[in-house]
VMD Tcl script that builds the backbone (N, CA, C; Angstrom):
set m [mol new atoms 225]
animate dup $m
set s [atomselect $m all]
$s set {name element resname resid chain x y z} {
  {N N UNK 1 A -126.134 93.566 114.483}
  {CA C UNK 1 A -126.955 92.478 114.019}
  {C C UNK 1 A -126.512 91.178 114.685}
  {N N UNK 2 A -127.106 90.497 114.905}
  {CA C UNK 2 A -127.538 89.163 115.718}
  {C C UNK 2 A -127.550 88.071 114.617}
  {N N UNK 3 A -127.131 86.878 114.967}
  {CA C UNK 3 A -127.353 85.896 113.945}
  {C C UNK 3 A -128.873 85.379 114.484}
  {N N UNK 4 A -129.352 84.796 113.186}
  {CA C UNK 4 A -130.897 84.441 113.112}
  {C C UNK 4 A -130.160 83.100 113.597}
  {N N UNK 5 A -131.758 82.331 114.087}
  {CA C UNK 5 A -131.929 81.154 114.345}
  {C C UNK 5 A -131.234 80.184 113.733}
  {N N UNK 6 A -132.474 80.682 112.599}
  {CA C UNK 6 A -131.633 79.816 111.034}
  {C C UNK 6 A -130.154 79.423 111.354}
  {N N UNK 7 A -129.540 80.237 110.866}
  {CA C UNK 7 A -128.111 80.594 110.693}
  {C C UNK 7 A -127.309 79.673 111.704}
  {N N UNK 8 A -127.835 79.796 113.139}
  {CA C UNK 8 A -127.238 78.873 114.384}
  {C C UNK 8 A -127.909 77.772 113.961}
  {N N UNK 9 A -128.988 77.126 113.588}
  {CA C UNK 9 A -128.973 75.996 113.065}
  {C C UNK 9 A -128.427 75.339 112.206}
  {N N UNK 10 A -128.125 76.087 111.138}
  {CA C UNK 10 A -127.350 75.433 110.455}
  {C C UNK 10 A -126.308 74.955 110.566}
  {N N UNK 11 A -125.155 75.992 111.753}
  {CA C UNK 11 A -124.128 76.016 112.021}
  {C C UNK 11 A -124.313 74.532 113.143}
  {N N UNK 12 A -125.572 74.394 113.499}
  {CA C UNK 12 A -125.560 72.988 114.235}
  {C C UNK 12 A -125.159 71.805 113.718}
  {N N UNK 13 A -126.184 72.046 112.479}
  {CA C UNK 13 A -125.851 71.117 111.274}
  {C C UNK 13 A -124.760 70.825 110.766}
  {N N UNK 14 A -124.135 71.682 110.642}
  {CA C UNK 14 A -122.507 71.413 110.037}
  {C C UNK 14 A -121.665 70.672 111.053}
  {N N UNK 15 A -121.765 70.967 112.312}
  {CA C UNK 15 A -121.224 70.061 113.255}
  {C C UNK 15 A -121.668 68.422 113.382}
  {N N UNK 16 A -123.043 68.516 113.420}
  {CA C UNK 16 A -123.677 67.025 113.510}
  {C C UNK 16 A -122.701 66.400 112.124}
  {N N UNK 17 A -123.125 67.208 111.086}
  {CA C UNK 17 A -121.966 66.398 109.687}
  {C C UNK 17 A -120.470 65.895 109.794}
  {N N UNK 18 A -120.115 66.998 110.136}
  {CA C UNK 18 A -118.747 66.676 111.113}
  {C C UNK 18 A -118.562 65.456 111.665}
  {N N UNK 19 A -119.321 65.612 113.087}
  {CA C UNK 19 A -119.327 64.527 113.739}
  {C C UNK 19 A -119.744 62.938 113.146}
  {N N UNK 20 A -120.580 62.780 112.243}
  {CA C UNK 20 A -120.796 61.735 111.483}
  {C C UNK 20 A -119.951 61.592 110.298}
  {N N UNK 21 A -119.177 62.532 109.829}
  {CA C UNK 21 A -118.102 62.145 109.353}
  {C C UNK 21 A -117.011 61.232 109.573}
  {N N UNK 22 A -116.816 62.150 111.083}
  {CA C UNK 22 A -115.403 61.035 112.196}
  {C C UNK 22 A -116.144 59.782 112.320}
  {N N UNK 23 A -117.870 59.813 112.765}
  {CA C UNK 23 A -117.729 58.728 113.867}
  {C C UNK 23 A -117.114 58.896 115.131}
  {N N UNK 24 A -116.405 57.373 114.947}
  {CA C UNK 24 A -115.918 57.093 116.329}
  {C C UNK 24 A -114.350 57.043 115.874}
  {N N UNK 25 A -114.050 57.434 115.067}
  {CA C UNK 25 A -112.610 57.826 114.568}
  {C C UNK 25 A -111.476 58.861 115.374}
  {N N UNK 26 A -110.769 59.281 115.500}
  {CA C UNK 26 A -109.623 60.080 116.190}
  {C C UNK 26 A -109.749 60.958 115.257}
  {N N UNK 27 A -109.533 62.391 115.555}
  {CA C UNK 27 A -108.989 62.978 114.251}
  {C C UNK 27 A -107.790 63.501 114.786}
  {N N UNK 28 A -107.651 63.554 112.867}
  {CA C UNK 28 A -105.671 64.652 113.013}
  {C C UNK 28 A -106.289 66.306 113.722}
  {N N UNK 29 A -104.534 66.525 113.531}
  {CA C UNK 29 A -104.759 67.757 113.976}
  {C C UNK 29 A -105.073 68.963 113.040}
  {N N UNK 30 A -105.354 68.670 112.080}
  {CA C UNK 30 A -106.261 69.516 111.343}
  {C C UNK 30 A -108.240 69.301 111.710}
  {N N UNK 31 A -107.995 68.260 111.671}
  {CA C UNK 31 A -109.675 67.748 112.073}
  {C C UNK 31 A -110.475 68.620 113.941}
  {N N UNK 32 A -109.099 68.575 114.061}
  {CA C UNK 32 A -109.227 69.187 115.753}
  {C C UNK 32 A -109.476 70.181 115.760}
  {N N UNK 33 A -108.986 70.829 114.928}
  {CA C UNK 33 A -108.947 72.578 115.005}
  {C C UNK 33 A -110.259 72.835 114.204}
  {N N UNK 34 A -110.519 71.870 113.252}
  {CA C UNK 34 A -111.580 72.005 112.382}
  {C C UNK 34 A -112.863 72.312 113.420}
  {N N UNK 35 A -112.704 71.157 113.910}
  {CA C UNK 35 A -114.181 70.823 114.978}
  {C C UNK 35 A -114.292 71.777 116.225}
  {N N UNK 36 A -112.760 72.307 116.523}
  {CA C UNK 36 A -112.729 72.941 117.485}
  {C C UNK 36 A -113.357 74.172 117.341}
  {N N UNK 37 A -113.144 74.927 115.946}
  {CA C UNK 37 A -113.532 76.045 115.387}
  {C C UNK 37 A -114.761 76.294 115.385}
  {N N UNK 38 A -115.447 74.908 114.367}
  {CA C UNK 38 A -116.560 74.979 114.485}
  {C C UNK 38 A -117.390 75.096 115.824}
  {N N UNK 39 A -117.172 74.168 116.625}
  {CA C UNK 39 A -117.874 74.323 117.954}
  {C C UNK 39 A -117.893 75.441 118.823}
  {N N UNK 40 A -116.889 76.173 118.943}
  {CA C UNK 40 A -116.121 77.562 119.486}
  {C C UNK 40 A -117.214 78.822 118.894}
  {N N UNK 41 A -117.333 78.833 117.610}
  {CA C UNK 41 A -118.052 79.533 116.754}
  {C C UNK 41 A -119.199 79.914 117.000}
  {N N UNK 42 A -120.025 78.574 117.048}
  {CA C UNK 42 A -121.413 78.183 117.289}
  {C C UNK 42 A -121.870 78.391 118.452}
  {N N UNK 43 A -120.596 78.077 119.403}
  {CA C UNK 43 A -121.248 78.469 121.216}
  {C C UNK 43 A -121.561 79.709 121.344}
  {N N UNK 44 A -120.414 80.373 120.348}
  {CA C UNK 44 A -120.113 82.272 120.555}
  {C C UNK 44 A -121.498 83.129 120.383}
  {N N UNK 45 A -121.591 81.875 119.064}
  {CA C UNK 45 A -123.415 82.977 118.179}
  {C C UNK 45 A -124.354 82.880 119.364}
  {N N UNK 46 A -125.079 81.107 119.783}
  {CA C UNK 46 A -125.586 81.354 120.793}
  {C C UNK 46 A -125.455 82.181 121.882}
  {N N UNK 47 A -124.139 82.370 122.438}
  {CA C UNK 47 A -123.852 83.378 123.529}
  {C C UNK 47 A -124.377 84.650 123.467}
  {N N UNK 48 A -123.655 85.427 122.333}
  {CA C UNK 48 A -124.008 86.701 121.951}
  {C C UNK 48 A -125.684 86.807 121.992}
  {N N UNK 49 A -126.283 86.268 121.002}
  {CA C UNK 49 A -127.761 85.735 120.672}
  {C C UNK 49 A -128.519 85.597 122.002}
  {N N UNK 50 A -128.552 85.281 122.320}
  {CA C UNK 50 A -128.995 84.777 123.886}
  {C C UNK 50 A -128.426 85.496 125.215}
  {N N UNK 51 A -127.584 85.965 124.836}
  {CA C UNK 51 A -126.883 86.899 126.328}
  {C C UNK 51 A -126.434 85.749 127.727}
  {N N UNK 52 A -126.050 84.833 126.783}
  {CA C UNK 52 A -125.701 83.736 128.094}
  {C C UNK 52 A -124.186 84.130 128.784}
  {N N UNK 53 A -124.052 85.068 129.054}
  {CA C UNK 53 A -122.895 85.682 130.162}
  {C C UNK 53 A -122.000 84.843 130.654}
  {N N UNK 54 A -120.645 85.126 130.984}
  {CA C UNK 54 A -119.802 83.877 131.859}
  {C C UNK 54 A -120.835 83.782 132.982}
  {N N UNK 55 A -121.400 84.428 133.472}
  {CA C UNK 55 A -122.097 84.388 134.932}
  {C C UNK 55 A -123.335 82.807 134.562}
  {N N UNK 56 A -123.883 83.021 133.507}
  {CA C UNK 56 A -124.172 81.654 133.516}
  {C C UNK 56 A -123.649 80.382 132.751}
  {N N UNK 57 A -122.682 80.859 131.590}
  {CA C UNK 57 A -122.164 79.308 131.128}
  {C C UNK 57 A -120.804 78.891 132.042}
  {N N UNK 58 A -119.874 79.649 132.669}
  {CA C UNK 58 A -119.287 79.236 133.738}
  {C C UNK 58 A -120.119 78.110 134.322}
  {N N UNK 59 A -121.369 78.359 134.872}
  {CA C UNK 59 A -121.995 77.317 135.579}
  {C C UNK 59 A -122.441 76.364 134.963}
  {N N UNK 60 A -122.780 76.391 133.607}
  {CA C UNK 60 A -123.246 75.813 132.922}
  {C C UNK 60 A -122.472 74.604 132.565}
  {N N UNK 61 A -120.815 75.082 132.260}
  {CA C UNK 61 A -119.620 74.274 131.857}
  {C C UNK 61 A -119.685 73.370 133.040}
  {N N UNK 62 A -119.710 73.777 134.682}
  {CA C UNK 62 A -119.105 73.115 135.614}
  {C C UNK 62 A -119.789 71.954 135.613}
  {N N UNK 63 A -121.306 72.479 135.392}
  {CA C UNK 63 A -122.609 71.354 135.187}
  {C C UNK 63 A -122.466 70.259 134.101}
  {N N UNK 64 A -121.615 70.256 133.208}
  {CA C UNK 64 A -121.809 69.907 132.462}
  {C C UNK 64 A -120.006 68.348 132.528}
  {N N UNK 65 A -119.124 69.354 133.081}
  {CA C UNK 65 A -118.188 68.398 133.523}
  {C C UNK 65 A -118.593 67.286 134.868}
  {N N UNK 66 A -119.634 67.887 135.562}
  {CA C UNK 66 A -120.172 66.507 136.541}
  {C C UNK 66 A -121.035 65.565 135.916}
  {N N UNK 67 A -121.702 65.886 134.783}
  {CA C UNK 67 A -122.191 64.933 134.291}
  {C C UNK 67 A -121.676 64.272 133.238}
  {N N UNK 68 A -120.807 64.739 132.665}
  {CA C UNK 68 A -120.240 64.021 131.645}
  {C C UNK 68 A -119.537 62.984 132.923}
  {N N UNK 69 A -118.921 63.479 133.902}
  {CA C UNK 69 A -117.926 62.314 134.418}
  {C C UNK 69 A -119.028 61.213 135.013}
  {N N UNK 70 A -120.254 61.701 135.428}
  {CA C UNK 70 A -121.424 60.901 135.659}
  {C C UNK 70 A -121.414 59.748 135.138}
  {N N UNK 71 A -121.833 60.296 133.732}
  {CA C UNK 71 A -121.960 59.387 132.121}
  {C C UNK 71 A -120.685 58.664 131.983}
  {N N UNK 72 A -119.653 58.997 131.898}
  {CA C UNK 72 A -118.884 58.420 130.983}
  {C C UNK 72 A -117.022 57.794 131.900}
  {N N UNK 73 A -117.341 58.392 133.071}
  {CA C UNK 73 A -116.019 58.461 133.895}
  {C C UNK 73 A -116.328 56.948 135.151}
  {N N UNK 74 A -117.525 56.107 134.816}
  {CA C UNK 74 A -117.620 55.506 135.690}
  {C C UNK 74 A -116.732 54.002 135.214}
  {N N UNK 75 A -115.993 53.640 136.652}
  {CA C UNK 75 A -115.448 52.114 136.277}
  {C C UNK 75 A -116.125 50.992 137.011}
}
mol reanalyze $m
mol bondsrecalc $m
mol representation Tube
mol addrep $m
């Protein structure tokens, strides 16, 4: 069995809460592992769910570190 949609949405949801919890706050290292979990979790369901293979989120990640440094790495 496959997780439903639903289910990964929600698990979206709980992160967005998360995240508006911190804000723009630091968290401890309980908060880290918290968020880390959660996010880790949620990628996994999609993965499985979707069949997104290292063959494409490998690429996906690399894509995703050029644009973040795009966005956010400029001085």
């Amino acid at each position: 069995m496959r997780p439903t949609s639903t289910k990964i949405i929600e698990d979206i949801n709980r992160i967005i809460n998360a995240v508006r919890i911190a804000g723009d706050n630091a968290l401890d290292d309980d908060g880290k592992k918290a968020m880390s979990d959660m996010i880790a979790f949620t990628c996994y369901e999609l993965r499985r769910k979707y069949e997104l293979t290292s063959q494409y989120f490998f690429i996906a990640e690399c894509n995703a570190q050029r644009k973040y440094g795009e966005e956010y790495d400029k001085e």
